[in-house]
N, C-alpha and C positions, 0 to 999 in steps of 0.2 A: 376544464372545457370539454364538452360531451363531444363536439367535431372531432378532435383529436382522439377520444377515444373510442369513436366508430371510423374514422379512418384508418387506424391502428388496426381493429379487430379486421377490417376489412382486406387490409395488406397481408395480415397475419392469414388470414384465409385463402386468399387469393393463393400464397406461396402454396400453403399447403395443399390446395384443389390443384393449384400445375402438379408438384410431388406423385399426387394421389392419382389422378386422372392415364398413367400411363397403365398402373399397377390396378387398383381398384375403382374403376370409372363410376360404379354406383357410389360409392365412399365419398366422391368429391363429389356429384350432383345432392349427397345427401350433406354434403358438409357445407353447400353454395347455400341448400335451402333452409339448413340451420340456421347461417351467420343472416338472412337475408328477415328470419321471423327472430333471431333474435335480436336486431338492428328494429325492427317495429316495434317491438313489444317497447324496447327499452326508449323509444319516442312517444308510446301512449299516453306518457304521462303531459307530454308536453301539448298534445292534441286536447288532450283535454283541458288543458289550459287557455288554450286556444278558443274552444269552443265555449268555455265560460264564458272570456271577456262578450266573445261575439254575441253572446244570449243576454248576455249584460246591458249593451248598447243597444239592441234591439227592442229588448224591453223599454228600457228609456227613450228612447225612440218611437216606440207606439205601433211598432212594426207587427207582425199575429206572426207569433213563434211559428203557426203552423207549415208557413211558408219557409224562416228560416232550419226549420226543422228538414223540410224536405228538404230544402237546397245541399244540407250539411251531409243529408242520405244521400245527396246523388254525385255529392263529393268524395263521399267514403264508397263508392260504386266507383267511381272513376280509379280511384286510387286500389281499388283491391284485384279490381279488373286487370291493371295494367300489373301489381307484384304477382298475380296468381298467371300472365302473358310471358313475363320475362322468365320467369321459373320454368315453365312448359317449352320456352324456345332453349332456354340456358337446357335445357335434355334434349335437344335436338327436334324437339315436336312442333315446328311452325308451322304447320297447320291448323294444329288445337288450339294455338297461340293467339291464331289468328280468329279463331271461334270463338275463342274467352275474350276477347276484343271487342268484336262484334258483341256477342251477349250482354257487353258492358252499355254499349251504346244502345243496345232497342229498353236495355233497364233504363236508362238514362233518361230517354226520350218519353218511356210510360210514366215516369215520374214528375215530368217535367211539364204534363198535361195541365193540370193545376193551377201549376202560378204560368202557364203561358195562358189559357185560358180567362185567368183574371186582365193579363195583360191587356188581351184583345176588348175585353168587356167594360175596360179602362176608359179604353182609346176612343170606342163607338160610342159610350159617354160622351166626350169631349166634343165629339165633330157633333155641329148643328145637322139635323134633319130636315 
């Protein structure tokens, strides 16, 4: 069971970044940010598992990848924003943290022009004139 063995690696790290953090402080912010892209990586496989099926059903569906395509982009923006946030605060920089935050969201929002766009172009369909 992969939980168990990222909670494992996880505990296993934590002890050692408390140990490390009185003696070598960069040693445990480099050892958080190891266990933290090594914990991703070893999920890759599973995202993209993920995102087959979803390309899968979509297709079937009739749905235009293009849109699912962004959606997935601005997931994976959400998602990098926020591990590249906690990294930066876990070193004591919440400020920057708080910039890679924001960054995340105006990516977010310039991506999301598109299919909000169609939305609205949907809808003013719909309503008689």
């Amino acid at each position: 069971m992969e939980i168990i063995q990222i909670v494992g690696l996880g505990l296993i790290s934590t002890v050692l970044i408390l140990l490390l953090k009185e003696q070598k402080p960069l040693f445990a912010f480099m050892l958080a940010t190891f266990t933290g892209i090594f914990i991703f990586v070893f999920l890759i496989g599973k995202i993209s598992e993920v995102i087959q099926v979803i390309e899968r059903l979509a297709t079937e569906g009739g749905i235009n990848l293009i849109y699912l395509k962004t959606i997935l982009k601005i997931i994976g923006i959400a998602y990098i924003a926020e591990f590249g946030a906690q990294i930066t605060r876990d070193a004591g920089q919440g400020a920057i943290a708080s910039k890679i935050e924001l960054a995340g969201k105006v990516l977010i929002m310039v991506m999301a022009i598109p299919i909000i766009t169609v939305i609205i172009e949907t809808v003013m369909n719909l309503i008689p004139i």
